[in-house]
N, C-alpha and C positions, 0 to 999 in steps of 0.2 A: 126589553133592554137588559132587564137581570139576566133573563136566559140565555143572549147573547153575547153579555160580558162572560159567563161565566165557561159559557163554550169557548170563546177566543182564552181565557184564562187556561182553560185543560189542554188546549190546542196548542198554547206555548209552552206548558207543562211537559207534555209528549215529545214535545219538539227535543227539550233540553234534557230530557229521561233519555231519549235515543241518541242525543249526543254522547252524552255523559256514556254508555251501555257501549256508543259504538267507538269510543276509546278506550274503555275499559276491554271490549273484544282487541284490541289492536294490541294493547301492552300484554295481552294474554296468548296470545298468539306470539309476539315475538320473544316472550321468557321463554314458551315452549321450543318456539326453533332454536333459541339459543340452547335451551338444555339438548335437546337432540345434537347439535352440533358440538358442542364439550364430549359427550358422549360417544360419538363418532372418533371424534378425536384424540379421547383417554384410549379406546381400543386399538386406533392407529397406533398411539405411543405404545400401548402394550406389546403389542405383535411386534412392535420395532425392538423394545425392548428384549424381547423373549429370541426374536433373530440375535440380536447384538452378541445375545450370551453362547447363543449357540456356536456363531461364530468364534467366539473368544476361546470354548472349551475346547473347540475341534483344531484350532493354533495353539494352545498348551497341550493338546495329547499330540501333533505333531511335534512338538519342540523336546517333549520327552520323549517320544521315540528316535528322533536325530540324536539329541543326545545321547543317548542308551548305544545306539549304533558306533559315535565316537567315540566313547568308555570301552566299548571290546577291540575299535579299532586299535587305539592306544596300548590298550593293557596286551596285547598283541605286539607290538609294536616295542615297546615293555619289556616282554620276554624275550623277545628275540635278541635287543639290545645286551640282557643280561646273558643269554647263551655268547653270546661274541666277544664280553670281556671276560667272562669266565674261558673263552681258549684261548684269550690274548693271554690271561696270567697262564696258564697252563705250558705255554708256548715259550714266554720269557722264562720263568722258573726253567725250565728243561734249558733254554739257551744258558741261562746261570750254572745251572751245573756241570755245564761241559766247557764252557772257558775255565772254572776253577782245576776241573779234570786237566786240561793242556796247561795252565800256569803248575801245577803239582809236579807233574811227571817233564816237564822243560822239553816239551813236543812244537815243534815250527809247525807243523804242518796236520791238520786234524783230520782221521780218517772219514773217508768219504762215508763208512756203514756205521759210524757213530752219528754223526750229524743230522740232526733233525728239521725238517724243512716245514713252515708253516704248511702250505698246499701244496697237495702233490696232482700231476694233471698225467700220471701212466706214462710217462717217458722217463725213460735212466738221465741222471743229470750228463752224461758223457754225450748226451745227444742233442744237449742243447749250445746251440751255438751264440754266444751275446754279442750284439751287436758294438761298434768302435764305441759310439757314446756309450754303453751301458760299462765296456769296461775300463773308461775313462772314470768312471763314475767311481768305480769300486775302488779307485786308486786316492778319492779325495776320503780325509776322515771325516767321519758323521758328529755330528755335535751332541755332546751328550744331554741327557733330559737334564731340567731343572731338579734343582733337589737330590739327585740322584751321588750320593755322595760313595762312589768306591774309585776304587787305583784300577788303571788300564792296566793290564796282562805287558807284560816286554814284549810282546812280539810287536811288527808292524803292522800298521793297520792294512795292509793289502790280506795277510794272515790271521788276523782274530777271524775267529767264526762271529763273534759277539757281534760286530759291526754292521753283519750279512742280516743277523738276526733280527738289530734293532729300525734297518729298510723294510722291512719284508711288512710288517702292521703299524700304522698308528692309530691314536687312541681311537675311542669311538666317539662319535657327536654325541653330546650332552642333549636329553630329549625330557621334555618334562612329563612328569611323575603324573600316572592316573589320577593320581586322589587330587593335583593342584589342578587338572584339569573340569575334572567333577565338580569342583565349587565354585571353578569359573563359570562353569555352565549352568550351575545353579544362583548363580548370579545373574543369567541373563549376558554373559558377555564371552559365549564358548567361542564366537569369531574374531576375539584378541586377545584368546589363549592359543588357538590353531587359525593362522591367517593364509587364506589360501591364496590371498595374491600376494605374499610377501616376494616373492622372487619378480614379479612383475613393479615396472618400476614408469610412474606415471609421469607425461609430459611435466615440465615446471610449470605455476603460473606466472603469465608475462608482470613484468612490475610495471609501476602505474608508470616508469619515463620510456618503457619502449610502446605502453600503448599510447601516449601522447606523442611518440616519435610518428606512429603510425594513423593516428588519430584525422580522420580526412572529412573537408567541410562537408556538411549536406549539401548533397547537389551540385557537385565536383568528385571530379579526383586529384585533388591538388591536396596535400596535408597542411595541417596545420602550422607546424613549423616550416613549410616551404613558401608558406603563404604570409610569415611575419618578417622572411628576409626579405622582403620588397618594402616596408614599412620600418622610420626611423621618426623618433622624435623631432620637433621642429628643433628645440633646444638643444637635441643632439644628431645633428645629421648622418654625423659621419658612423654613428654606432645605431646597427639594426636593432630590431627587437627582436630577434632571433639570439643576439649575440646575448643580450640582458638576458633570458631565459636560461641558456648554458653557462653564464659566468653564473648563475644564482645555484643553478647546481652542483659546478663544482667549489666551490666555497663549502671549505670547512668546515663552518661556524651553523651552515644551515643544513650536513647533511647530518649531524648529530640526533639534530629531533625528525630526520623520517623523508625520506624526495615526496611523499603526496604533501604535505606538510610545508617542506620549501618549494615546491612546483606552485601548490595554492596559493601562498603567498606572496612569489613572483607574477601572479596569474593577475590577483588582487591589485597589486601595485601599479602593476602597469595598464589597468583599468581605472583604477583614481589617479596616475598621472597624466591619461587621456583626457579625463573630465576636464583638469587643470590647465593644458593646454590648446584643450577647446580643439582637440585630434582625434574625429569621432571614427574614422573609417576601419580601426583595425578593432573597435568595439565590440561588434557581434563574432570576430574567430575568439576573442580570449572570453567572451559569455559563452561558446562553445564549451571552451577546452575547461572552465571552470564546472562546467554542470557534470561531462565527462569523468573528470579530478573525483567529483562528491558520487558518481555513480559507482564510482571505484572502491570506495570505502561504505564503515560501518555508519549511521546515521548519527552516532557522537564526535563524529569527526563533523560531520556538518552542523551540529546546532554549537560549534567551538567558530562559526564563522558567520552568528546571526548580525553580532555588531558592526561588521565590515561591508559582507554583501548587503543587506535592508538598507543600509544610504545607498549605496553606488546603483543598486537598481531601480530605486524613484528616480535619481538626478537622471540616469540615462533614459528614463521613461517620461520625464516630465518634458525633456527636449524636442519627442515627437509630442505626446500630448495636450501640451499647455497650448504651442499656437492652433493647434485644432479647437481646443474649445474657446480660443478667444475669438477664435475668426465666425466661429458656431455662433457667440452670443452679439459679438457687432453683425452679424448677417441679419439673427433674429429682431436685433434692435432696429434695424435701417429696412422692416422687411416693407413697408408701404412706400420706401423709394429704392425700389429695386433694382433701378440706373446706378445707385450709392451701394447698392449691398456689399458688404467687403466678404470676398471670397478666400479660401484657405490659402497662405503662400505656400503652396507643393516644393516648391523649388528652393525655399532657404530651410527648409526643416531637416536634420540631417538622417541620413539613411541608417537609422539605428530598428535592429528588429524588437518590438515590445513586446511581441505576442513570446518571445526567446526572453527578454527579461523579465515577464512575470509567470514564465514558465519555473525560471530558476526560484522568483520567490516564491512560486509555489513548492517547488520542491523543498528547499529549508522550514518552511512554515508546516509542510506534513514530517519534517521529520522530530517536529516539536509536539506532536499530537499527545503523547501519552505523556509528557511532561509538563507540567502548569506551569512551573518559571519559566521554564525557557519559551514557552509558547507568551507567558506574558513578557517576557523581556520583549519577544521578534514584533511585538504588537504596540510596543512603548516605542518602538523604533520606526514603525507604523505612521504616515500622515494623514490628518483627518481629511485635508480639503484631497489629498491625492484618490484615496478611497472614492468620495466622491465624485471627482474628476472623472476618475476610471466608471464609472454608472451611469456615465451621461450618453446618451443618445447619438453623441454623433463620434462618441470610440467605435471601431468594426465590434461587430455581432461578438467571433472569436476572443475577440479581451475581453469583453462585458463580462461573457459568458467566463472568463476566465478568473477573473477579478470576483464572478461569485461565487466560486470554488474557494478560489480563497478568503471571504467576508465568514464563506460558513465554518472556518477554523477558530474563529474570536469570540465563538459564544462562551465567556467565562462565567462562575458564580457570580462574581461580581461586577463585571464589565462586558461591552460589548463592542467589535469594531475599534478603532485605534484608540489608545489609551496614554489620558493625561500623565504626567507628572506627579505621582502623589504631595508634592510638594509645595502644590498650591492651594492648600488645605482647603478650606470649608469653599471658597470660591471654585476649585477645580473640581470639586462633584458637581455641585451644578453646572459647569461647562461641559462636563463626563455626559450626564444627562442630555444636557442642550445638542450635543452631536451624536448622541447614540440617537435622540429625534432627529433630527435632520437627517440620518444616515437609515431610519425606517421609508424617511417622506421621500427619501429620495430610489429606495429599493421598492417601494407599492408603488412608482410611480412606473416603472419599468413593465407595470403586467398590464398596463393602457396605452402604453407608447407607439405613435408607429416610429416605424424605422426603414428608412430608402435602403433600397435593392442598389449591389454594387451595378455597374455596366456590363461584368459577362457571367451574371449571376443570373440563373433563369426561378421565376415564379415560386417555381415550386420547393426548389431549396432553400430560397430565400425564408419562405413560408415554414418549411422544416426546421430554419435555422431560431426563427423566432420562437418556436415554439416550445424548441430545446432550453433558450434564452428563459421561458415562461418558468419553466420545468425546476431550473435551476433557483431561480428568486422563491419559489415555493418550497425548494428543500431547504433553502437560509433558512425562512418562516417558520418551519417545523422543527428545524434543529434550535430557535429560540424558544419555542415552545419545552423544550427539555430545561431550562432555568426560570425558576419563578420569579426572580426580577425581571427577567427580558420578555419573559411571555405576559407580565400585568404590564409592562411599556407596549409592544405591541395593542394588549385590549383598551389602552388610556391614550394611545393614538387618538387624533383628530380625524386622520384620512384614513387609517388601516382596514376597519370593518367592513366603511361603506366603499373603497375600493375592490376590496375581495370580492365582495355582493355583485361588482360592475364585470368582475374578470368572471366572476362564476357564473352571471346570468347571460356575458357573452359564447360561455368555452359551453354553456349547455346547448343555445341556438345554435353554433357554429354545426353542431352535431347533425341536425335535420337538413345540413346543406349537400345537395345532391351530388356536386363536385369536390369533394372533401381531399381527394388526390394523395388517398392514404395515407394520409396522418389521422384516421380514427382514433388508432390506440394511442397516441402521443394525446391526444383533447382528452378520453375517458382519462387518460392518466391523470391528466390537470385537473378536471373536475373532481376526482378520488382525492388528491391532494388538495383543493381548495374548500373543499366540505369539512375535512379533516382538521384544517385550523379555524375555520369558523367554527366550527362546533368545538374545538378546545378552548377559544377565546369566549366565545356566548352561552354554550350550553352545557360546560363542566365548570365546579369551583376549581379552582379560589377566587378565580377572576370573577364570576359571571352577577359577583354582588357590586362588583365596581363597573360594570357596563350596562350603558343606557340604550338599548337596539335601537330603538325611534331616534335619539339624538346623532348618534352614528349614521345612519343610516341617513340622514338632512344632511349630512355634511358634503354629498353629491347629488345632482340632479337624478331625480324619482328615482331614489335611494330606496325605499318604502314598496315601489312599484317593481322593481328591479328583484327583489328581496321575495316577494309573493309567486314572482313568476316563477325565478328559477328554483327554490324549494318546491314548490305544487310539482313540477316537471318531474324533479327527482323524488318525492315523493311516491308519486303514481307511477313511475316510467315503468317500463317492460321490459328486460335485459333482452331484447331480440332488435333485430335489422339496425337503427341508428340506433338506440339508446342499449349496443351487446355492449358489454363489456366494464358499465357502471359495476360497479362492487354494490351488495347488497346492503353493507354497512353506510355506502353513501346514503342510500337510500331510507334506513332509518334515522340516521344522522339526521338527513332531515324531515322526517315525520316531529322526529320527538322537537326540533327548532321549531315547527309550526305549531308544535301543542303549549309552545311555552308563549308564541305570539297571539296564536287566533283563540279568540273563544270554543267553547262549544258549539255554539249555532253554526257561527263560519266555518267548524269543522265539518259540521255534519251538513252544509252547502257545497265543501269542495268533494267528500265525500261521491254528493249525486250527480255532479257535473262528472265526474271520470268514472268512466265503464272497465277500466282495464280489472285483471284478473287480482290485482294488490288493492282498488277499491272495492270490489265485489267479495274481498276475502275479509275486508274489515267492515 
């Protein structure tokens, strides 16, 4: 009995020797490929490097040989200027002294062999005959130079020679000096010291009211402004909206500060007095022509319009929305008397486009990106239940999918998703909290949801479209992962882990399905992304001291089981036929997630169950 305790004792010794040995072989193995692969990639960088320079030198010995080329052309250029006014004075001087010559001697008329002619072209002047204008010409007197302070000779100006003389040349063009050229060019800026298209003279660009004159709806040819002379206010019949557009232009008072300026504001106006009079139909040409207006300008011109637009496009968005999710949540409630279920009114919801108004506050909310106030003002402006709203399962694909385009703007140091009031002090943190939870439970709930295909939506785009959907809630996840408050909120989730675990043990099997209808690379992508915040949430600090994996993982049905499959998968997989295109990082990602879960023994059991080339390597 001794000798056979003592054998099962060695027996389990070896066991856990060869475990222990065959992760010790696994982590030694992956620092190697890692160093190989840094390696690889310092010399990349080099070679890149060493191109880069070579390029840069072979553009600076270009740039001083152009140069150098313009410096002779100039100084050419130069001389020649200088030989021309050197026989300009030459030519006057000699005119000077032959009018004082005929004022001396009280001569009318100057002989024809005194007289000096700037150019001579080999004809006697008796042979040239002037034409009536030219000697119409000779009859007016010529203006004298500035500056030029002497007394005209008695004679008439048909008889000075001087007169002839001062037609014949003017100055020469002023042409700038070598040396100011040379250190334009040694500045970097020799093509606005010598501009070769200055004679060339470029279209205008249009101003933002003739491209608003021109401005035509998508999917027409009908413009904008021809499309708001048919549309008047209830309150004012008899005055267009076209008419309100042009009196706001021409008004004084608004064209001071700029027509994009008064046009925006006119745009605005008559979009909150729509809201007011409950006159929805000219709604989507003036969300047109405002997105237009902001596409026309610099993006300080739009984050100057976050507190106007951010109301007017919830209120116009909640008109379609609201009664869809009410009719959503009374269908869901009455769904076991189905005779009762209350279905959407399609027909009292006004024809307002959402997918066009959260277009637009997507476009103000990106142009708050590199500015933290103003991205937090647009986000104080922000509704929490609307956020929401807009996540729910039964908005079209396109807003969902739009809506988290936009969630992933609001990852801030401090906050996340629409933000309270600072002004409800120690209460309004904890509300801050309580809806940036509700606002994680309800974005993980999105990567398990099904969602109904429209009527002339076929399978497979449908199937594309979700996936895109998936795509995007995991790039929120990731971009909260970059703030250490939002990424310890995600890991202190209730549902976040063991949801992820559901999405990633499902987007692994989806892979092995024979009909996958080319969306491969859109699931490997999923998978790469859902490894990627598991393993930032569970298996890198700061978090992974405040997360319990077993507890998380209870929080959804065989959370545990779910958890085993699709790490071993990706573990062991093969980048060939279903599993090309896993990143090999997934793939340690979760080795080292399994060494942190399973023992040794049960390493070295998953170990001999897979034969692939990554367990025969370790």
């Amino acid at each position: 009995m001794n000798l056979q305790r003592m054998v099962e004792e060695a027996r389990l010794a070896a066991q856990s020797k060869a475990g222990e040995a065959a992760v010790l072989r696994q982590k030694y193995e992956k620092s190697a490929r890692e160093y190989e692969e840094q390696l690889v990639s310092l010399r990349q960088v080099h070679q890149e490097a060493i191109s880069k320079q070579k390029a840069e030198l072979d553009a600076v010995k270009r740039d001083r040989e152009r140069i150098a080329a313009n410096n002779k052309f100039l100084e050419h250029e130069s001389r020649e200027a200088s030989r021309a006014k050197q026989v300009h004075r030459t030519l006057k001087d000699a005119a000077g002294s032959n009018s004082k010559e005929s004022a001396s001697e009280g001569q009318t008329e100057t002989p024809k062999k005194n007289k000096i002619l700037p150019f001579r072209d080999g004809f006697d002047d008796g042979d040239l005959i002037l034409s009536p204008s030219k000697s119409r010409d000779k009859s007016r007197p010529g203006t004298p130079r500035a500056g030029a302070k002497r007394k005209r000779p008695g004679t008439t100006p048909q008889d000075s020679p001087v007169q002839m003389e001062q037609l014949a040349l003017s100055d020469p063009r002023p042409r700038p000096s070598p040396l100011s050229i040379s250190r334009a060019a040694e500045g970097g800026s020799v093509a606005n010291a010598v501009n070769p298209f200055a004679g060339i003279k470029l279209p205008p660009r249009p101003t933002v009211f003739q491209m608003i004159l021109t401005h035509k709806v998508p999917d027409s040819d009908e413009r904008v402004v021809e499309i708001l002379t048919k549309y008047a206010f209830p309150s004012q019949p008899s005055k267009k909206l076209s008419s309100i557009v042009y009196d706001s232009i021409n008004n004084s008072a608004t064209q001071a500060s700029g027509t994009s300026e008064a046009l925006c504001n006119c745009f605005i106006s008559l979009w909150d007095q729509c809201l007011k009079e409950s006159f929805y139909e000219p709604i989507n040409y003036i969300i047109h022509t405002i997105q237009c207006i902001l596409s026309f300008e610099k993006l300080a011109f739009t984050r100057r319009y976050i507190s106007s637009i951010v109301p007017l496009s919830i209120s116009s968005i909640d008109l379609v929305a609201i009664p869809l999710s009410r009719a959503f949540l009374a269908q869901n409630q009455n769904q076991p008397n189905k005779s009762k279920s209350v279905q959407p009114a399609t027909p009292e919801i006004p024809q307002i486009s959402v997918l066009d108004a959260l277009t637009l506050l997507h476009s103000v909310g990106l142009a708050c990106v590199d500015y933290p106030d103003d991205l937090q003002l647009f986000w104080s402006h922000m509704k929490y239940d609307f956020v929401l709203m807009m996540l729910m399962r039964v908005q079209p694909l396109p807003q969902i999918t739009l809506t988290l385009s936009l969630l992933r703007l609001s990852v801030l140091p401090s906050t996340f998703g629409a933000i309270i009031s600072s002004g409800d002090g120690d209460g309004g943190a904890d509300r801050q909290a309580r809806h940036e939870s509700d606002t994680i439970d309800r974005l993980t709930l999105l990567l398990s949801e099904k969602f109904s295909a429209g009527a002339r939506t076929d399978a497979l785009t449908h199937h594309r479209a979700v996936l895109h959907l998936q795509l995007h809630v995991l790039s929120v996840l990731t971009a909260m992962l970059t703030s250490p408050r939002t990424a310890l909120a995600l890991a202190t989730h209730r549902h976040c882990v063991g949801r992820l675990v559901r999405f990633l043990e499902g987007a692994v099997a989806a892979l092995y399905s024979a009909h996958h209808g080319g969306t491969h690379g859109l699931r490997t992508r999923a998978v790469d992304a859902a490894v990627r915040v598991l393993y930032t949430l569970v298996g890198t600090p700061p978090t992974a001291d405040d997360v319990d994996v077993r507890a998380k993982l209870a929080a959804v049905p065989l959370g545990a089981h779910r958890w085993l499959v699709a790490l071993t998968r990706l573990a062991f997989a093969d980048p060939v036929l279903f599993e090309e295109g896993i990143a090999v990082e997934s793939m340690d990602a979760a080795h080292s997630l399994l060494d942190e879960y399973l023992s040794p023994v049960e390493g070295e059991g998953l170990l001999m169950m897979f034969s692939s080339g990554r367990s025969e390597g370790a």
